[in-house]
N, C-alpha and C positions, 0 to 999 in steps of 0.2 A: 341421713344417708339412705337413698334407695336403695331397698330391699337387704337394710342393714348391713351393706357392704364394706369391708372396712380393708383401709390399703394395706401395703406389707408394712409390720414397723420394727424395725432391728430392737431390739432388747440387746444392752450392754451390763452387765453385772459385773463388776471388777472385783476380785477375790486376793485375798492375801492371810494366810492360815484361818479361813472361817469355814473348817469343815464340821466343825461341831453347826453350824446356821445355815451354811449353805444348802444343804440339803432341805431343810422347808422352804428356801426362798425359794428355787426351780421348782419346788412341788408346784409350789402357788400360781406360779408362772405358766407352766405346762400344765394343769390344770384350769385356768381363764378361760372365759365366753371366747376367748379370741382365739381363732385358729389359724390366723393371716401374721405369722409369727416368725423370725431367724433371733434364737437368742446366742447371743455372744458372750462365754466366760470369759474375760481377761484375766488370768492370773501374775498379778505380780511377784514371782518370787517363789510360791507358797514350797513350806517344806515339812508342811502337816500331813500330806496324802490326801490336800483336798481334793485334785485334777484325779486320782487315782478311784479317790470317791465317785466322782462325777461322772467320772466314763462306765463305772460300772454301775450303777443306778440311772443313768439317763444317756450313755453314750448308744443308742439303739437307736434313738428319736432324730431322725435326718434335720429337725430345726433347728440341733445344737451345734453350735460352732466352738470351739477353744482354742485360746491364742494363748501360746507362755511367752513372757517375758523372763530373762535371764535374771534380773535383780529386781528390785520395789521400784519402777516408775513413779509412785506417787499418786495421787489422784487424778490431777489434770491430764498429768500424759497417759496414765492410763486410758482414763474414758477417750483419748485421741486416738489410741491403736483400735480401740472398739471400733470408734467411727469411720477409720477408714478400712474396716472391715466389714463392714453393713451396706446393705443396699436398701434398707427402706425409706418409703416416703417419712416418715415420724424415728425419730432416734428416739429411746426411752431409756433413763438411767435408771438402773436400782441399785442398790446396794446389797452386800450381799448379804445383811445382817435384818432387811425387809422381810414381809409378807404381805401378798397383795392380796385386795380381796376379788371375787373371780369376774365382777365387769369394772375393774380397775384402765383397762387398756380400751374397752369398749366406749366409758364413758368421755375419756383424757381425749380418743382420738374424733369421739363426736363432737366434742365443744371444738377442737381445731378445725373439722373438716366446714365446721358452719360460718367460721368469721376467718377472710385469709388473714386479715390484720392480727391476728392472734398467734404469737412467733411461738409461747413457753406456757403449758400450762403444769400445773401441780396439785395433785389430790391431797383430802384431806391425810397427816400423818402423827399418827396413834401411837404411845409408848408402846412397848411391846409388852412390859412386865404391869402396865396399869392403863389396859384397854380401854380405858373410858378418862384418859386424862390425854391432851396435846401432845404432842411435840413439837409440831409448828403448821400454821395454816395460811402461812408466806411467810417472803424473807422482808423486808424493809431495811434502810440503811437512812442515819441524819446526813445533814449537808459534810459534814465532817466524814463521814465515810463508814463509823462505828455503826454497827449492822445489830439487828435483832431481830427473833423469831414471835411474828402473832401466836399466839397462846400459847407460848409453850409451857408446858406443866401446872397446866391450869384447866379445870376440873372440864368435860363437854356436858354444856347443861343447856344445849342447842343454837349458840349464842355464834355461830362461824357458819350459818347453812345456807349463805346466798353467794351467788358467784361473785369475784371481783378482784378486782385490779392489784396485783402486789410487786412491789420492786423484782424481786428475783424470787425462781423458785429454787427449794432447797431440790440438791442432786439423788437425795436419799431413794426421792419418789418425785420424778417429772419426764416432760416428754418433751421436746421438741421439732418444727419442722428441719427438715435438712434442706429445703431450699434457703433457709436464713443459714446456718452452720456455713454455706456455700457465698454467700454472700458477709456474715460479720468474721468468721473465720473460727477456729476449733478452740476450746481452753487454751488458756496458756501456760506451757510446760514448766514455767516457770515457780508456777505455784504448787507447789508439791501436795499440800492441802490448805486448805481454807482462804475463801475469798474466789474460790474457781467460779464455783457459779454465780456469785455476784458478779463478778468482772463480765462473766459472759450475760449476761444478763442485762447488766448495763447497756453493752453494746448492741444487746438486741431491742433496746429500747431508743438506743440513740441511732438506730436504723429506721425509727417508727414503728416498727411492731410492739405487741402491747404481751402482757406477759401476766397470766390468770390464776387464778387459786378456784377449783371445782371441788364444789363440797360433797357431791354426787358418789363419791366414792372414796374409798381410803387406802393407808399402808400401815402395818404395823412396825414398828422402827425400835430397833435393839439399839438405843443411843449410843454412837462412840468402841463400837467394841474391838474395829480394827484400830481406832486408835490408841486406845488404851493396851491391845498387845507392841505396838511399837516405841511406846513414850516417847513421843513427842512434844518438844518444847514450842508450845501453845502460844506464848506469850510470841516468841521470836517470828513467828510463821505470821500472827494476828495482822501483828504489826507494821511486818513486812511486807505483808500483802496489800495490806490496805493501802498504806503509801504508794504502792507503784500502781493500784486502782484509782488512785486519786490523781497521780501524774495522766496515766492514760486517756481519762472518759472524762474529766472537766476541761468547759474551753478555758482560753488561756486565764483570763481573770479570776475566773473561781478557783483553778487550780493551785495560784500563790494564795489567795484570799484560805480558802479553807484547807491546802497543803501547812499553811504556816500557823492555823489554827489547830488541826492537828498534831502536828510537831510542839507545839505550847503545851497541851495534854500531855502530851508522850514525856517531855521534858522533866514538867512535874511530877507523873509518876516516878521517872527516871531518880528524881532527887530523893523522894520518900522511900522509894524500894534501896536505893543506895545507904542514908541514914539508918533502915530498921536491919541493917545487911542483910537484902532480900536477893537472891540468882537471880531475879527477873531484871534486875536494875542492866545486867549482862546481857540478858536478850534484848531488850531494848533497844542498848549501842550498839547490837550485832544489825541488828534489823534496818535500824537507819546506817549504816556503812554499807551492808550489802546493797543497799538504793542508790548509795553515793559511788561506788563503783561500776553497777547494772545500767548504771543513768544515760548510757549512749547507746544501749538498745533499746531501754524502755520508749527514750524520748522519738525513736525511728519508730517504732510501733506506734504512739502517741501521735507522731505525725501521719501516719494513712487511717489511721480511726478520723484526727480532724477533717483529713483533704479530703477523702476517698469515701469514707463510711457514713459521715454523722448525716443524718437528713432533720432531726429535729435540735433545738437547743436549748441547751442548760433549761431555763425558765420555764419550756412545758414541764421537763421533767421534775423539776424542786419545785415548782407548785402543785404539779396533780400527783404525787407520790409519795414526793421524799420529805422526811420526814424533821420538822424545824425546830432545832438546838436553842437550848438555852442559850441565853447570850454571858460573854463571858462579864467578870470575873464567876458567873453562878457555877460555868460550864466546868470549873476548875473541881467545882464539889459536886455537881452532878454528872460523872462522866455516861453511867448506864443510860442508853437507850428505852424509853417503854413506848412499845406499842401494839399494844393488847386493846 
């Protein structure tokens, strides 16, 4: 970028009681090489005194913006109020439970400003509590839709230091352009948490643009910590979501082809969790009913991702990406994804 120019890029952090973290995530933030900055708190809800925190430790600095939302939006919609509350060329996610380190926003906005085909990139991201082990250095997903994180918790012994290609990046720590946002359209609200940034991700692959893991820089990542004060039922949300990403972003033939391979998985877990009388046997059925219900919006949304949006098909994408399943009966005993 001449004369290391770097455009404006809105910074969204979505907060929900993380006043004990949040305050070194904006450190980190408002401390960055980058001074070309609008961050965005969303607060979902909080009723810890984080927003109270915020305003008096950083409500001074004209780049901070804060939005409350009256109850917990969720993830997805959350990061949607951010985005339509920002005017930067690059939207940047963090969480609020990150830290970045200080040319984190410099390096993410260099690799986009150099290639436009490059919709999504993602820095490398670091446990918090074991600096020198993963968290994830992309997302990747098999043809079934079951999604996994490159390295996660697996020791950095330099083995992730070249730039490259990953299905989706995780929201913890990524940036993307808002001319794609504008064009595949914003999360979807649907998804309260997990599978948001795959889904969006997918479609910003099924727009052509390509979506990067830069090992140039890092995040430190407090795994899980807003989820773990909400307990949330994981299994229901997994499940849930993936199905209606598998309805959405395959064309038609794949979509029954590995929707009905999917649901074969899910089935048999369904029977095992049922037998050992496991709760999750109950997510499960919730999960696949609320698809069977949803199914006449999904499939309206389904339909302007195929007409309107897709410019590349299925087979670039499961060949140069996505990641290829055991074949079944194996799939039955191998459900975990590895791709490390």
């Amino acid at each position: 970028m001449p004369g290391d120019y770097i455009p404006l890029v809105s910074v969204v952090v979505l907060n929900f009681n993380g006043k004990v973290l949040l305050g070194r995530c904006l450190t980190s933030i408002f401390n960055s090489d980058c001074k070309s900055l609008e961050i965005i708190v969303v607060d979902n809800g909080s009723v810890d005194g984080s927003i109270e925190f915020t305003k008096k430790e950083f409500g001074n600095d004209p780049r901070l913006k804060i939005i409350l939302n009256e109850s917990n939006l969720g993830v997805a919609e959350g990061h949607n109020v951010g985005i339509r509350h920002s005017r930067g060329k690059y939207i940047a996610f963090l969480d609020n439970d990150t830290q970045i380190s200080s040319k984190w926003f410099n390096e993410l906005v260099k690799a986009l400003e150099s290639d436009p085909t490059i919709g999504a990139v993602q820095s490398k991201i670091m446990l918090m509590d074991k600096k020198n082990t993963f968290d994830s250095t992309g997302g990747f997903i098999d043809y079934y839709g079951i999604s996994c994180e490159r390295g996660n918790c697996i020791q950095d012994i330099g083995q992730y230091e070249n730039i490259s290609e990953i299905f989706h990046s995780k929201c913890s720590a990524m940036i993307i352009r808002r001319k794609v946002l504008d064009e595949i359209g914003f999360f979807d609200s649907r998804y309260f948490t997990h599978y948001d940034d795959t889904d969006l991700c997918w479609r910003v692959r099924l727009r052509g643009y390509r979506v990067l893991y830069i090992p140039t820089t890092f995040a430190y990542h407090n795994v899980s910590f807003t989820a773990s004060n909400l307990k949330l039922d994981e299994t229901y949300y997994l499940v849930k979501n993936c199905i209606t990403t598998l309805i959405k972003n395959y064309e038609r033939k794949n979509m029954f082809k590995y929707l009905a391979g999917f649901l074969l998985l899910e089935l048999t877990r369904m029977m095992y969790y049922f037998f050992r009388r496991d709760r999750r046997s109950t997510s499960l059925v919730k999960a696949i009913v609320w698809n069977m219900v949803h199914l006449r919006s999904t499939w309206r949304m389904r339909i302007k991702i195929q007409c309107t949006l897709r410019r590349v098909s299925d087979g670039q994408i499961m060949k140069g990406i996505m990641i290829k399943p055991c074949p079944f009966p194996l799939r039955l005993l191998y459900r975990i994804v590895r791709c490390n």
